[in-house]
N, C-alpha and C positions, 0 to 999 in steps of 0.2 A: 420377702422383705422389699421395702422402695427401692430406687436406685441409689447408689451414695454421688455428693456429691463433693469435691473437692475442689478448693479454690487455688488460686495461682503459688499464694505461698505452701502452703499444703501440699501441695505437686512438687515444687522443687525439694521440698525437704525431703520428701518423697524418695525422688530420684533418688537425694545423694545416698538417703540411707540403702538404697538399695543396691547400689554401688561401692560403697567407701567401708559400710561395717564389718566389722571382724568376722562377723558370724551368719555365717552362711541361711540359717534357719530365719533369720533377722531379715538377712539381703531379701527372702523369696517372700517374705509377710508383703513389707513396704513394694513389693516389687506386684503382689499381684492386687493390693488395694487402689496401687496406681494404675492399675489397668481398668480396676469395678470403675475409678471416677472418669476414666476416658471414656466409658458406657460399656466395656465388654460384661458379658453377662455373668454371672457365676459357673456356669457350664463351662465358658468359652475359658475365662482363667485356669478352672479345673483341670482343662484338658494341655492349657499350656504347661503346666507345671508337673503333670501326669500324677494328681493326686486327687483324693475324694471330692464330690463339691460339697459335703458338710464340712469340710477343711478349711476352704475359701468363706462360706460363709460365716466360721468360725473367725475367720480375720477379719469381717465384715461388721461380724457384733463388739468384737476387741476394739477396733479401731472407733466404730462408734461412743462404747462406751468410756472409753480411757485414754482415745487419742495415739499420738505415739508409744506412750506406756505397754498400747497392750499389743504391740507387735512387738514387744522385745520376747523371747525365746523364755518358758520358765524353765523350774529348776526339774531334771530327770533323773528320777535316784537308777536308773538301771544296775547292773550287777555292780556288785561290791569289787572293788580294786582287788585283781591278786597278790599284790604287795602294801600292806599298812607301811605309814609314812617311817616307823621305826627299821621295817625289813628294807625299804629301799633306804634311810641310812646304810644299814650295814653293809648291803649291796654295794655304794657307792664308794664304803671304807677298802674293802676288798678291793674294786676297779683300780684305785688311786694309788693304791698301795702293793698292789702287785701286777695289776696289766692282767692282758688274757685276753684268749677268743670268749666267745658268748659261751659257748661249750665249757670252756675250762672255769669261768666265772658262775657258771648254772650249776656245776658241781663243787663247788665251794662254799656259794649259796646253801644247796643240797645239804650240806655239812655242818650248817650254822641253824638253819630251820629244821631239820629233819622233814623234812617233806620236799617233792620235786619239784621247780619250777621249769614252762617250759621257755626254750628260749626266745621265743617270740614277745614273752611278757619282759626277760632281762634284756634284750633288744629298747623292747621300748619305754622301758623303764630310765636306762641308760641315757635314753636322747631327750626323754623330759627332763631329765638331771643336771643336763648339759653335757655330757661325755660324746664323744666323737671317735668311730673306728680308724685309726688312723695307725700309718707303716711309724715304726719305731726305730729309732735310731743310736748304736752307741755314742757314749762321751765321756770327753774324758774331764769337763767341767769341776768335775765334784774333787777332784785332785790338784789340780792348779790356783796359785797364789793370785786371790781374784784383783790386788793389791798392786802388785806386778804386772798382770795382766790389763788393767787401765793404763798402767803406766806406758806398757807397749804399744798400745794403743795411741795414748798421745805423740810418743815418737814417731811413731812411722805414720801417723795423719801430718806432722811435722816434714818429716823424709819424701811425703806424695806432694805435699806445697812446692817443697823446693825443686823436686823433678819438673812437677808444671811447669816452670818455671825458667827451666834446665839450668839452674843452679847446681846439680848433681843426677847422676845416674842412678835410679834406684833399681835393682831387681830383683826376684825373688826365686830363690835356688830351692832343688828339692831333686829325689830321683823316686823312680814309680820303677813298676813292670807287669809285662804281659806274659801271660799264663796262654798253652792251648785252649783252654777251656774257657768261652767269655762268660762274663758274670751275665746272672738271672737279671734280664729288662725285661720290662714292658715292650707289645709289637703285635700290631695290625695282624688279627688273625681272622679265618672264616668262622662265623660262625658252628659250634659243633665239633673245630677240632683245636689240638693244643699244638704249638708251636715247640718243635725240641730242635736241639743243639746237640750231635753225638758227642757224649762224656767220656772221655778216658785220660788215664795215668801216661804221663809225659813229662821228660824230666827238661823238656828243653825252656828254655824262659828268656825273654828280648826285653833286658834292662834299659831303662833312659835315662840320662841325665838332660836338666834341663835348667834354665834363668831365662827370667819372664820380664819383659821389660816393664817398668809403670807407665811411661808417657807415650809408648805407642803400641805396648802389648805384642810389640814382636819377640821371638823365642829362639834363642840359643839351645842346641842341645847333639846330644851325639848317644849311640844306642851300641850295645855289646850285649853279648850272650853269656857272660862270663857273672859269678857275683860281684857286685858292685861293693869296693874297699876304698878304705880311705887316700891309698893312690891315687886309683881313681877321682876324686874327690879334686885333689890338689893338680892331677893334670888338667883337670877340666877350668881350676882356678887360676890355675897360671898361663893359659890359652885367652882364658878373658881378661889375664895382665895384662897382655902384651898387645891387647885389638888396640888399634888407634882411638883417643879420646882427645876431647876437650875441655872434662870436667871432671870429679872424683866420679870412681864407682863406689856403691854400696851393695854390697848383699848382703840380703836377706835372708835367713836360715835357721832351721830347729838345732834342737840340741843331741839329734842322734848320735850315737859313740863314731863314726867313722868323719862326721864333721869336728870333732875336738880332738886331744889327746897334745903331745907335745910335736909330733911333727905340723900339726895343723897351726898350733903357738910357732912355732920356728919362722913358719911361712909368711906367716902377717907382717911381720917386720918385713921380709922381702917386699909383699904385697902391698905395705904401707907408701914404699917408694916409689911403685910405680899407680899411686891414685889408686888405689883397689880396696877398700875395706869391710871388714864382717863385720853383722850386726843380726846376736843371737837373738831369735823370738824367745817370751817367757816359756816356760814349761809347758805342755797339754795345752796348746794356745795352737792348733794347726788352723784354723779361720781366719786368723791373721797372716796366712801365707797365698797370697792370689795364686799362686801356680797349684796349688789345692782343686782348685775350681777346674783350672786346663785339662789335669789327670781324670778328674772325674768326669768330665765330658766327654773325654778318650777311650776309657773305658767301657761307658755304659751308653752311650749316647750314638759316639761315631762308628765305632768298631762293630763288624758285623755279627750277628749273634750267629757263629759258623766255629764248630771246630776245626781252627788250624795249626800247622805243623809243619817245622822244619821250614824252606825256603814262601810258603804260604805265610804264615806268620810274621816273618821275616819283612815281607814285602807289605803285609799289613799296616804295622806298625810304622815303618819307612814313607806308608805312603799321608798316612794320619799324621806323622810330624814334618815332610815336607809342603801338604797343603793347609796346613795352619794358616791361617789368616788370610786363605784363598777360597777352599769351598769346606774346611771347618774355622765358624770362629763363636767369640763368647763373648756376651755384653756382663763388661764386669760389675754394670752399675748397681 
């Protein structure tokens, strides 16, 4: 065949499509007819693309006879999908509705067709569907007054204005605890081996109480080994009566049994007199409590993934809520 040749606009359309289209088979047409009109030969194309030169020439008659038309990519019936559009419905019904590894959704599948599927096709069946392997989380959404829960919402974006502001103190109370055994993280391993934490049954546990400030995120808090009561509770409340202020405090707090009851009521009235007042979150609404966020950094983030115990632990823990806001901190934004 002659040489081909191609003009200035024909080149750049060239280029782009050889660059910019979606399809890969698309990109290498335009990509080696722009090379036949640079003068490379059909061998020399051949060879850059590592395929036949009846290939190229074939691009060569295409383009000839149909222009761009005919380096768009036809249609390839190769094998037939292993799932009809109906199975990956159901497939999909399954996913949405109950979760699962690929394993446990291939045998469910399995149960619904009566024949196996493997999971490399529910894999990728899944990601054309849009579905995503993704870690799963409890909640307690589905239980809480979603009604109530804007409403708290408005108040305490309300109660964050006016701390800005230092119109009032706002903070947000809670108590957590540490366990010898840390919770399963994520952590830089060698490849080939797994990283373990020695597991065992201990009954000792280094409870915290804590109140988080809004307007500078510094943290009150005092730690016991003992279980944490409503005592508890009201000592820790009446120690942040008595700190020096210049404005109201508010806390912030769920509605666990050891924060209410009638000695909790008795107290407010004291607490009322000295600037101090509670302000319960809705129900199943713990997103709404920033000290939420602090525990869970503490936990999984700061703390080392090491079984400790007794005076270990102790010092742990101690040392994770005295460097707060020094070499651990949290951007609450």
């Amino acid at each position: 065949m002659k040489g081909l040749t191609v003009n200035k606009e024909e080149n750049r359309t060239l280029r782009e499509m050889g660059i910019f289209h979606p399809h890969a088979r698309t990109r290498r047409h335009a990509q080696g007819v722009r090379m036949l009109g640079q003068g490379m030969t059909l061998q020399q194309v051949a060879d850059e693309f590592e395929v036949h030169i009846n290939s190229v020439e074939h691009w060569k008659r295409c383009w000839i006879e149909l222009g761009l038309g005919g380096l768009y990519e036809g249609y390839h019936s190769g094998r037939p999908p292993a799932l009809s559009h109906k199975d990956e419905k159901a497939l999909r019904k399954i996913a949405e509705k109950e979760g699962g590894s690929s394993r446990s959704l291939s045998k469910r599948l399995h149960e619904f067709l009566r024949w196996p599927v493997s999971l490399d096709t529910i894999k990728r069946s899944l990601r054309r569907m849009g579905l995503r392997y993704k870690r799963c989380r409890l909640s307690l959404k589905d239980k809480r007054n979603e009604v109530a829960f804007r409403q708290g919402q408005g108040v305490l974006a309300s109660l964050q204005t006016m701390a800005q502001s230092r119109q009032c103190d706002l903070l947000y109370f809670d108590e957590t605890g540490f366990g010898p055994n840390p919770p399963v993280q994520y952590s830089w391993t060698r490849i080939g081996q797994t990283r373990r934490a020695m597991s065992g049954s201990h009954r000792q546990r280094v409870n915290v109480l804590g109140a988080l400030r809004h307007h500078d995120h510094s943290l009150v808090w005092r730690a016991h080994e003992k279980r944490t009561v409503r005592e508890d509770v009201i000592a820790f409340l009446d120690d942040l009566a008595e700190q020096p202020h210049s404005v109201a405090r508010i806390v912030v707090l769920d509605n666990a049994p050891i924060h209410k009851g009638e000695p909790m009521e008795a107290k407010q009235q004291e607490w009322k007199k000295k600037d101090l007042y509670l302000y319960y979150l809705p129900s199943y609404s713990p997103e709404l409590n920033q000290i939420e966020i602090l525990w869970k950094q503490a936990k999984y983030f700061w703390r080392r993934f090491l079984h400790l115990a007794g005076d270990g632990l102790r010092e742990e823990v101690h040392s994770i809520m005295q460097n707060y806001g020094k070499a651990f901190t949290v951007n609450f934004a």
